[in-house]
N, C-alpha and C positions, 0 to 999 in steps of 0.2 A: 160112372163119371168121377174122374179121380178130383179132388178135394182144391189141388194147387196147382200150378201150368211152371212152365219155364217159358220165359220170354228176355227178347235182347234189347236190352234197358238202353237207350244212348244216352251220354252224357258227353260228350263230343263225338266228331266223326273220327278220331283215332284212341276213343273210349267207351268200348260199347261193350256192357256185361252180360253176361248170361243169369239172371236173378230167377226168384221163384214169387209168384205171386197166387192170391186164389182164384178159382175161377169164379169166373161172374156167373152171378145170380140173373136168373131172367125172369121176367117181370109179364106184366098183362102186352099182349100186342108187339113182344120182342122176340128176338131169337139168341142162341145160340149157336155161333159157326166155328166149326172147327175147321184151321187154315189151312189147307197144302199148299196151296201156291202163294208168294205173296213177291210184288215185283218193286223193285228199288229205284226208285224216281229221282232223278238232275236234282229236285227240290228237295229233298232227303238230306242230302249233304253240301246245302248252302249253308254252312257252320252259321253265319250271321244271324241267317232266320230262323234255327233251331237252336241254339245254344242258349237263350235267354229262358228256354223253357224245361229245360233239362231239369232233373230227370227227366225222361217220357220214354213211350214205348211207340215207335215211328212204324209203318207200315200201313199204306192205304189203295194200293194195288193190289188185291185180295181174290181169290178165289178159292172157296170151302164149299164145306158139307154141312146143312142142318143136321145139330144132334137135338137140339133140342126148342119145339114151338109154346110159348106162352098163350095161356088164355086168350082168345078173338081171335088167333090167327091163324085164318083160310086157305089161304093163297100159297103158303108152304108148309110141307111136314116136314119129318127126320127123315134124312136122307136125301133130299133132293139138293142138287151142286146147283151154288147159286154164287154171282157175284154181287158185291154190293157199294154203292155209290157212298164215300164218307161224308159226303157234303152236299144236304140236298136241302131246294129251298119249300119256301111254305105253298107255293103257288096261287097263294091268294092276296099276295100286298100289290101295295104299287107298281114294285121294281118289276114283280112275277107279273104282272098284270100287262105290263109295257114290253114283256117279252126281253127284260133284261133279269132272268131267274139266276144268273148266278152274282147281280149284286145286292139277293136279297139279305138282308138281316137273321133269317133263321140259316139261310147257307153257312154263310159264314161262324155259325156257333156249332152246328152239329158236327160228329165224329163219332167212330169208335169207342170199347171200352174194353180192353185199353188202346190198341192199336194191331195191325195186323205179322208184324213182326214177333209173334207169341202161338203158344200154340192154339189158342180159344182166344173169340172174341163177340163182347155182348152188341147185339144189334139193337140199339133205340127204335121205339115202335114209329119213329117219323119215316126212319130209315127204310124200314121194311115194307111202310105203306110208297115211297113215293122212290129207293134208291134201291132196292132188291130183286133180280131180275135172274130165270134160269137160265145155263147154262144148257144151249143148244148140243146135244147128243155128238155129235160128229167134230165136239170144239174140245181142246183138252183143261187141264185146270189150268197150263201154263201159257194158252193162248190165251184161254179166258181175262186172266189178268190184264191185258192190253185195254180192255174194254175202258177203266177209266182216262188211261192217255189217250188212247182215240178219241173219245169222248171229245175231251180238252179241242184235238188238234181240229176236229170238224166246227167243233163252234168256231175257233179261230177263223178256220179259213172260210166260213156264212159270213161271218161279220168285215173278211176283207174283199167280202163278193167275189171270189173266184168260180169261175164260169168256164165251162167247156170253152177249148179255144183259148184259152188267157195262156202267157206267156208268165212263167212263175221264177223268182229269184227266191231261192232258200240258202240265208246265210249262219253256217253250222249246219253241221252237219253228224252230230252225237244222234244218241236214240228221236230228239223230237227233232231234229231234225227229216233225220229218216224218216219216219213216221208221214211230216207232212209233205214227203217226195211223194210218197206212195198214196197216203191220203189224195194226192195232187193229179196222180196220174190213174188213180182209178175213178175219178171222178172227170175226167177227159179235157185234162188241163195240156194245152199244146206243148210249146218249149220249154221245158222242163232245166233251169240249172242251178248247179250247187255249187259251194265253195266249203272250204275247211282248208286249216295251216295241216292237217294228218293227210298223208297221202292214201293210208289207210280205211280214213275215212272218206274221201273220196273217189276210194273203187267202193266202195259198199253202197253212196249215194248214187253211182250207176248200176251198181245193179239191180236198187231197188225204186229205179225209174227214173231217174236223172238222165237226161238227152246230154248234157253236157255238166263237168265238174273240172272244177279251177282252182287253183291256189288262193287263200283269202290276202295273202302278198300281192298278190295282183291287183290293177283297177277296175270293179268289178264292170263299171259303164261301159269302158271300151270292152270288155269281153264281151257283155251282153249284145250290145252294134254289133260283134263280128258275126255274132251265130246268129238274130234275134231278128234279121233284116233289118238292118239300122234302127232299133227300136231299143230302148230300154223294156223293163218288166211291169206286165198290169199289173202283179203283188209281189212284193216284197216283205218275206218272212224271216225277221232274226230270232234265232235262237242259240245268239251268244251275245251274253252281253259286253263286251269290250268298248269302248266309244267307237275305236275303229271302223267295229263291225254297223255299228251305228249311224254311221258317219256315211259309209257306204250304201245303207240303205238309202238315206235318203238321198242321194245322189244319182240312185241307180232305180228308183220310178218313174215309169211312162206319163206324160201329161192325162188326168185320168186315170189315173191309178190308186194302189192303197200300197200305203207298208202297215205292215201287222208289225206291233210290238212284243212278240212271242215270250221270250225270256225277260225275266225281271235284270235290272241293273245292280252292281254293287248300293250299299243303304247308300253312300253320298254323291254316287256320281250324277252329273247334267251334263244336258250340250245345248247349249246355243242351236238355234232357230232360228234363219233368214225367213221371214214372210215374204219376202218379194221373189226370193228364190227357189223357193220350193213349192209355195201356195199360188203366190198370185197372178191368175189367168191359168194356172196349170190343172186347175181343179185336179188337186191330188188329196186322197185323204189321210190322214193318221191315226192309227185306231190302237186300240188292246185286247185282249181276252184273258179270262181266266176262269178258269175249271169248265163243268161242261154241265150240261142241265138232264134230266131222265132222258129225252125227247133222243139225243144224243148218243146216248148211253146204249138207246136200241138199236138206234141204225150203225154203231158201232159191233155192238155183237150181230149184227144181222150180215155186216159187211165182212167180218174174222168168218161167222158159220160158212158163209156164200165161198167163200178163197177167191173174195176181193184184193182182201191183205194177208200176204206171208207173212202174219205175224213168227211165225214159228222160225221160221230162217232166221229171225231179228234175235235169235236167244241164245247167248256166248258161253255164257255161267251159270252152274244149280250151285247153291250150297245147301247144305242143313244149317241149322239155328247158330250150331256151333260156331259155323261159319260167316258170319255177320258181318264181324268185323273184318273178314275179307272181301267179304262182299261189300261193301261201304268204302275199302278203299280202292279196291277196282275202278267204283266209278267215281268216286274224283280224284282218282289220277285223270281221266280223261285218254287211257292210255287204250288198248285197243278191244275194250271188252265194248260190246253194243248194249244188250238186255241183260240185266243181273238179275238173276229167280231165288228168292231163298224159299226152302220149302221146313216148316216149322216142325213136321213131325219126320221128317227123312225118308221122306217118300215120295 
């Protein structure tokens, strides 16, 4: 085990270095994973929400190999390919008690060390008891990664009760977009439609289960009427945040329905909220999610092992480490890559 790792340090999204640091020490109940896959998330390169914390070493879509198990730990040796959840909570508070495990207290503190964008990284023993899970034989490293966006997008879509038969509006149409097309239609969600300003994006949202895809120029209600039998959408999922896109959600909910608030907002945007218009007598609800809980986690790689989800079709770009900071601007341009993979040792 060499002494020191090379890892791609971001200090903005159009400054990210190649540094050298040591490799982490692992401790009682921890692991050691060395990274091959590791997958570049929409939230990576929200400069606002990262930049305050810079230095750091970003990557949390990970897929490794045990090189090395700590004292107490059973459950995995050297060698076996595992994914692992950055963010898991206690499951014993309150919040984990009420079945809202990702606004626990411990979630929100745990992480990597340093992060998965390097070539080694130290697994805390919380991690490894309640967010490290193997990787199913017939799944690759680079599918595996998906495990924690999947994760993400099925809590989502539990919490806006989507139900076999529901009529689904997905506005954006990027990676989590796609994502919860597909999460939508393998879970036997009827009319299925999308929108995006890339026309590009909108052959990719049909073909990874979109019944119908529109220009976000467009109004998205009367679209929805045309195809939807006079009906607007049971859910409604943005995963862009523009007010626009916003705007249109709620406008384009069926009486009885949910908009899922998928994508965070710039730090100071708001909008205005009719209660008479949108709430009252329409029993519609308004919800959020964020990140996804173990529970998740499995029926996520259960559903990638099964070839529920192509995640594999979904992947545009590999780079090595080197390649980072191409990697990083691919995806926010927004321009036609879908899944960005950096692989830390070139492999």
């Amino acid at each position: 085990m060499p002494d020191s790792m090379r890892v791609a340090m971001y200090y903005t999204n159009k400054d990210i270095r190649i540094e050298r640091l040591p490799v982490p020490r692992v401790g009682d109940g921890e692991l050691l994973l060395k990274i091959r896959s590791s997958g570049v998330c929409g939230s990576d390169v929200m400069e606002w929400y990262r930049r305050h914390k810079a230095p750091l070493v970003l990557g949390h879509e990970v897929a490794g190999e045990v090189v090395e198990a700590g004292r107490g730990v059973e459950r995995f040796a050297a060698g076996d390919r595992v994914v692992v959840s950055h963010h898991v909570p206690c499951m014993t508070c309150h919040h984990c008690m009420m079945g809202h495990e990702t606004a626990c207290d411990t979630l929100r503190s745990t992480n990597f060390d340093p992060g998965g964008f390097g070539e080694y990284v130290r697994i805390p023993a919380i991690n490894v008891r309640t967010g490290t899970y193997r990787i199913p034989e017939n799944v690759s490293n680079d599918e595996a990664t998906f495990a924690e966006p999947v994760a993400c997008v099925l809590r989502g879509q539990r919490r806006a009760n989507l139900k076999p038969g529901c009529s689904v509006l997905v506005i954006g149409s990027g990676i989590s977009g796609i994502l919860h097309i597909a999460a939508a239609a393998a879970q036997g969600a009827g009319t299925i439609v999308a929108t995006d300003l890339s026309s590009h994006r909108l052959d990719l949202a049909r073909r990874f289960g979109a019944g119908y895809a529109f220009s976000a120029r467009d109004y998205a209600p009367d679209r929805l009427r045309d195809v939807n039998d006079g009906r607007l959408a049971d859910v409604v999922i943005t995963t862009a945040s523009a007010r626009s896109a916003l705007e249109q959600a709620l406008a384009s909910v069926e009486r009885g329905g949910t908009v899922l608030f998928f994508a965070p907002t710039g730090p100071d945007e708001t909008i205005p909220l009719s209660i008479n218009d949108v709430f009252w007598r329409n029993d519609v609800t308004l919800t959020t999610s964020y990140a996804g809980a173990p529970a998740e986690h499995v029926t996520a790689l259960n559903m990638i092992a099964a070839g529920r989800l192509s995640v594999k079709e979904m992947i545009t770009h590999r780079f090595d480490l080197d390649g980072t900071q191409d990697a990083f601007a691919l995806v926010a341009s927004g321009g036609e890559s879908l899944k960005v993979i950096v692989h830390p040792h070139g492999d």
